[in-house]
C-alpha positions in Angstrom: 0.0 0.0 0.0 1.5 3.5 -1.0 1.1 6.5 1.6 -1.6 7.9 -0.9 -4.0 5.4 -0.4 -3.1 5.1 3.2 -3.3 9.0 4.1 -6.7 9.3 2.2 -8.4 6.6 4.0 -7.2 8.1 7.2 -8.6 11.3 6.4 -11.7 9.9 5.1 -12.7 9.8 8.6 -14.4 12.2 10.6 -12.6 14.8 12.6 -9.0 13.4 11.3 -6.4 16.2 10.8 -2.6 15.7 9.6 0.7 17.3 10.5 4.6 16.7 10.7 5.8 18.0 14.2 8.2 15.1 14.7 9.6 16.7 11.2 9.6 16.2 6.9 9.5 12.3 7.7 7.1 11.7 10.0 2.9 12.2 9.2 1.1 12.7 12.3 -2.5 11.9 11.8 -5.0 12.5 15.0 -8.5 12.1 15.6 -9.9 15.4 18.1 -6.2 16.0 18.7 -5.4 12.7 19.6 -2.7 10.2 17.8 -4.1 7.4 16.1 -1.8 7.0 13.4 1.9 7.9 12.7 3.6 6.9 8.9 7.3 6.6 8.4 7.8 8.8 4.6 11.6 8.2 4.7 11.2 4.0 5.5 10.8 1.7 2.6 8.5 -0.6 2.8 6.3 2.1 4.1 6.0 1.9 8.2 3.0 3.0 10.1 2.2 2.9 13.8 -1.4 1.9 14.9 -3.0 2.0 18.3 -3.9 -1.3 19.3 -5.8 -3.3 21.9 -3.1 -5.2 24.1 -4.1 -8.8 23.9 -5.4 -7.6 19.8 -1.6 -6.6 19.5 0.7 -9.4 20.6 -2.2 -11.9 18.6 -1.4 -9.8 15.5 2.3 -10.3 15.7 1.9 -14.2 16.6 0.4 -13.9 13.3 2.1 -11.9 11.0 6.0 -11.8 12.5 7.4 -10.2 9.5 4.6 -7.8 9.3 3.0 -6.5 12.5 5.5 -5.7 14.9 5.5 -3.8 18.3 5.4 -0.3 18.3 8.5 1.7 16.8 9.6 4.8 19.3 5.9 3.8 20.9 4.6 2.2 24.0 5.4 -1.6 22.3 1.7 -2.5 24.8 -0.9 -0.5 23.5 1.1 0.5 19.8 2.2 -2.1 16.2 4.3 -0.9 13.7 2.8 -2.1 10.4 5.3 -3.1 7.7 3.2 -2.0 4.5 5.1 -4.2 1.5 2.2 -5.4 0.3 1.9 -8.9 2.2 -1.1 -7.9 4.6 -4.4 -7.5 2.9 -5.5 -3.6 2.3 -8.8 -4.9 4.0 -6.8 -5.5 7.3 -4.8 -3.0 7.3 -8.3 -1.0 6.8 -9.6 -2.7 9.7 -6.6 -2.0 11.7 -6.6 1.6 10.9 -10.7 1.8 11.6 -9.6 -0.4 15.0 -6.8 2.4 16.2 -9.1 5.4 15.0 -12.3 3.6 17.6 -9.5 2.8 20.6 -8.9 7.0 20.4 -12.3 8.0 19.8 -13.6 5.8 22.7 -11.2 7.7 24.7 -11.9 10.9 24.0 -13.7 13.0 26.4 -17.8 13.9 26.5 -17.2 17.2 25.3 -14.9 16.4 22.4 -16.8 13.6 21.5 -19.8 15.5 21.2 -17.4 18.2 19.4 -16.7 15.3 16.9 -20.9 14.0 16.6 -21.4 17.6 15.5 -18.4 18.0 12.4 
């Protein structure tokens, strides 16, 4: 999967905004503010980092080794690093991103969550 398709999903979603603080190589993409995504540009394969249930997480990397592995620069608990070289499924790595993006939004708070039913 290339980081078009990746970043326009991602911003398909509602209340999803990008940026680059960690620098040029590095796209940032939160829901309300929040992280739920982070895609290595300079890293080939691209790399992304996805929120992930705990006991979701270490299943995923029993499963896909070369693929799915804990969280790069992340909490390696609650974050995967994605190897995107075209061996997982675009539905999964859909599902995963649609699975981080719910894990934030879940944890937003009342008042940005109703901030996010009204966009």
């Amino acid at each position: 999967m290339d980081i078009e398709t990746y970043r326009d999903y991602c911003l398909s979603k509602k209340g999803v905004t990008e940026s680059l603080p960690f620098g040029p190589d590095s796209l940032v993409l939160k829901l309300m503010g929040k992280i739920f995504t982070i895609a290595s540009l300079d890293k080939v394969p691209l790399r992304v980092n996805l929120k992930c249930d705990p006991e979701k997480a270490i299943d995923l990397r029993e499963k896909y080794p070369e693929n799915i592995l804990p969280g790069y620069h992340m909490n390696k608990k609650h974050w995967n690093t994605l190897v995107l070289d075209g061996s997982l499924q675009k539905t999964l790595i859909f599902e995963l991103v649609d699975h981080s993006y719910n894990l934030i939004r879940e944890g937003l708070t009342k008042k940005l969550k109703e901030e996010l039913d009204l966009l």
